[in-house]
C-alpha positions as CSV (number, residue, x, y, z in Angstrom):
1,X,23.2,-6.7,43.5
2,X,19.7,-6.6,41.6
3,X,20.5,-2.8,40.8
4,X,23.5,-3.6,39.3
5,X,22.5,-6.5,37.4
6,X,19.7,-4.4,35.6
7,X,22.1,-1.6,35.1
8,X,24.3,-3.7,32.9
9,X,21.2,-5.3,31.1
10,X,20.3,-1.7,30.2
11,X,23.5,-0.6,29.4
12,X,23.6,-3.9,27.1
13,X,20.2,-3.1,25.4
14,X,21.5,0.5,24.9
15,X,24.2,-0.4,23.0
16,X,22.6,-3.1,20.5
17,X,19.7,-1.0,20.0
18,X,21.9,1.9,19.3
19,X,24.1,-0.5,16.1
20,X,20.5,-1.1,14.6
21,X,19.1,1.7,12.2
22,X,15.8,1.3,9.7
23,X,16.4,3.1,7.2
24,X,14.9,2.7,3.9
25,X,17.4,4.4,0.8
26,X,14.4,5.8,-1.3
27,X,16.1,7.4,-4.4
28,X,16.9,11.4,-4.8
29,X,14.2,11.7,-7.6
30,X,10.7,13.3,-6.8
31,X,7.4,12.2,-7.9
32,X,4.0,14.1,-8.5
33,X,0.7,12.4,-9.1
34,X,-1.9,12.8,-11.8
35,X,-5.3,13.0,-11.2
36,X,-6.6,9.4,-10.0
37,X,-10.4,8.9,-10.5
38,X,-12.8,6.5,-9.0
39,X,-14.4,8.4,-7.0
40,X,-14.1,7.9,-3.2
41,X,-11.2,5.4,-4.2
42,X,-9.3,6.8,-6.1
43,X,-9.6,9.5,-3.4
44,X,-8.5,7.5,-0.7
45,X,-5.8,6.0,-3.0
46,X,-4.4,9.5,-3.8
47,X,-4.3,10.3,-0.6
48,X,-2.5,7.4,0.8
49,X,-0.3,7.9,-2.2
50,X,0.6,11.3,-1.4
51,X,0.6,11.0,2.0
52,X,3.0,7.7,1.9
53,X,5.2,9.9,-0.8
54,X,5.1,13.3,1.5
55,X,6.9,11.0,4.4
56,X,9.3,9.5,2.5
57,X,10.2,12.9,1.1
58,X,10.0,12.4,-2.3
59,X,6.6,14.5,-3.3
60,X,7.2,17.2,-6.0
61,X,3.9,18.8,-6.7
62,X,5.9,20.3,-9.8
63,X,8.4,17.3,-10.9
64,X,8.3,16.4,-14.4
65,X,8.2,11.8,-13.3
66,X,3.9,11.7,-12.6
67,X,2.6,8.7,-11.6
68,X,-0.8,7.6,-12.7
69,X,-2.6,5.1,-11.1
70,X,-6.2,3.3,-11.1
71,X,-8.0,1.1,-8.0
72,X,-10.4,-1.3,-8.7
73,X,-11.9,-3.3,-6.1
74,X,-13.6,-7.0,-6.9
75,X,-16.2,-9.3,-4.9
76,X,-16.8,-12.9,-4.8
77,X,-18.8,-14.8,-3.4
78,X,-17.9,-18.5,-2.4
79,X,-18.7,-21.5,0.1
80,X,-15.5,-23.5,1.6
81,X,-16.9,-26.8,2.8
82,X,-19.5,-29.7,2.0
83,X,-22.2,-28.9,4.0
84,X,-22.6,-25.0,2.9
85,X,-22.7,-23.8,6.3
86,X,-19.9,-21.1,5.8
87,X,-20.2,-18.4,2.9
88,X,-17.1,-16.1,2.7
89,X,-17.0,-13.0,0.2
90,X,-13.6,-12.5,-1.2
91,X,-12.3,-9.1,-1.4
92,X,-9.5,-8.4,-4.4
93,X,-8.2,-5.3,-4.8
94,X,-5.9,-4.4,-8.1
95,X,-3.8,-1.2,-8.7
96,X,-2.6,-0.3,-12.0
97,X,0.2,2.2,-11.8
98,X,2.1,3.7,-14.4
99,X,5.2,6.3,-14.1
100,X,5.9,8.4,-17.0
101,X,8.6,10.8,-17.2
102,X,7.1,13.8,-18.9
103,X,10.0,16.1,-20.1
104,X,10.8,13.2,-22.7
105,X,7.4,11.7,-22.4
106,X,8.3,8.0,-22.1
107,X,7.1,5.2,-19.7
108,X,9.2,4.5,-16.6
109,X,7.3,2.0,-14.8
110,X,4.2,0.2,-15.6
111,X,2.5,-2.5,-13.5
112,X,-0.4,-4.2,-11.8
113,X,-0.8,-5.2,-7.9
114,X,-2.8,-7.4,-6.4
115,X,-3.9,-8.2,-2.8
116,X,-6.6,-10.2,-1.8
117,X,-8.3,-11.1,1.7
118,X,-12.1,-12.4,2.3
119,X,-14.5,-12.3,5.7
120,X,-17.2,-15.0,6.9
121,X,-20.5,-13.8,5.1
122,X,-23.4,-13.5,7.1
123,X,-26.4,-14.3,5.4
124,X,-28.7,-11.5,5.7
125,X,-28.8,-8.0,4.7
126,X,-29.8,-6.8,7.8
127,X,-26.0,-6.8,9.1
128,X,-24.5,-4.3,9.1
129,X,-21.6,-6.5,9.8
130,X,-21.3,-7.4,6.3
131,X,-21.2,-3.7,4.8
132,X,-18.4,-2.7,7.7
133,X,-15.9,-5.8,6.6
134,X,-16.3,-4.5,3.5
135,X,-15.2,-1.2,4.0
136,X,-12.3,-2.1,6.1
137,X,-10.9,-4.8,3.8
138,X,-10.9,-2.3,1.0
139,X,-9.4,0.1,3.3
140,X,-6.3,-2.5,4.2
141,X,-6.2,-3.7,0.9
142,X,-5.3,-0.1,-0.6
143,X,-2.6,0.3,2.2
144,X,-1.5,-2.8,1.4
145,X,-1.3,-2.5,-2.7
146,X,0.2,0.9,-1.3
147,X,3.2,-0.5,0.3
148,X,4.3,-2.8,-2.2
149,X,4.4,0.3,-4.3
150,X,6.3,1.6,-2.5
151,X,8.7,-0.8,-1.7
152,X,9.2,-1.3,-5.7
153,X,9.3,2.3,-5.9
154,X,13.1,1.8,-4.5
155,X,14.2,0.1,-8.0
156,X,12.7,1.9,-10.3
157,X,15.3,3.3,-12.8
158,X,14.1,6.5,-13.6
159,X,16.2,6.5,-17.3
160,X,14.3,6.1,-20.0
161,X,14.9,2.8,-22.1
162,X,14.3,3.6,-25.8
């Protein structure tokens, strides 16, 4: 009886997993990037970038719609209650990306994105805790700025509106 009972559970999760599908439409146009500076940044950001693109299928080393883009990564400092017992650095992290279509050398997309996210400061430093929160909060941040990209990659119109 217990057999048969899981048998039709997984015969039931079959079929409603098999009606459900995640795909993301991403237009038929291809994209190529320009050269991204910022040093180990902008390196990271163009690889994400291409990377990101490359999966999605629609990286054209040689299409004429380039995307530029810069990274900038900002730090502050600040203390969240009375007695000053709990310093937190605040990590922001802005993109400016631009899309130009090069073959009639117009501007398809222009914009800034933002994401933020801070870490308990320690005080010292001697930790290395500090310089390692650091590095992997810019590191999420630039996947994250990456994504929303992406996702308003989808809407772009790629006609130029002169």
């Amino acid at each position: 009886m217990f057999k048969i009972k899981l048998s039709i559970l997984l015969l039931i999760s079959f079929s409603i997993f098999s009606c459900t599908s995640n795909q993301i439409s991403y237009p038929n146009q291809k994209y190529s990037l320009a050269y991204i500076d910022g040093e180990f940044d902008g390196l990271l950001l163009k690889n994400y970038l291409a990377g990101n693109l490359k999966n999605l299928n629609i990286y054209d080393n040689d299409s004429s719609f380039k995307i530029k883009a810069s990274i900038n990564h900002e730090t502050n400092l600040f203390v969240t209650n009375i007695d000053n017992t709990s310093d937190r650095e605040k990590i922001s992290t802005k993109l400016s990306i631009q899309i130009i279509d090069l073959k009639l050398n117009c501007e398809l997309f222009n914009d800034e994105i933002s994401v933020s996210q801070f870490y308990i400061y320690a005080s010292s430093d001697k930790f290395l805790s500090n310089k390692t929160a650091l590095k992997k909060i810019k590191k999420d941040n630039m996947e994250a700025v990456v994504k929303k990209f992406l996702n308003k990659l989808k809407i772009i119109n790629t006609e130029c509106n002169e």
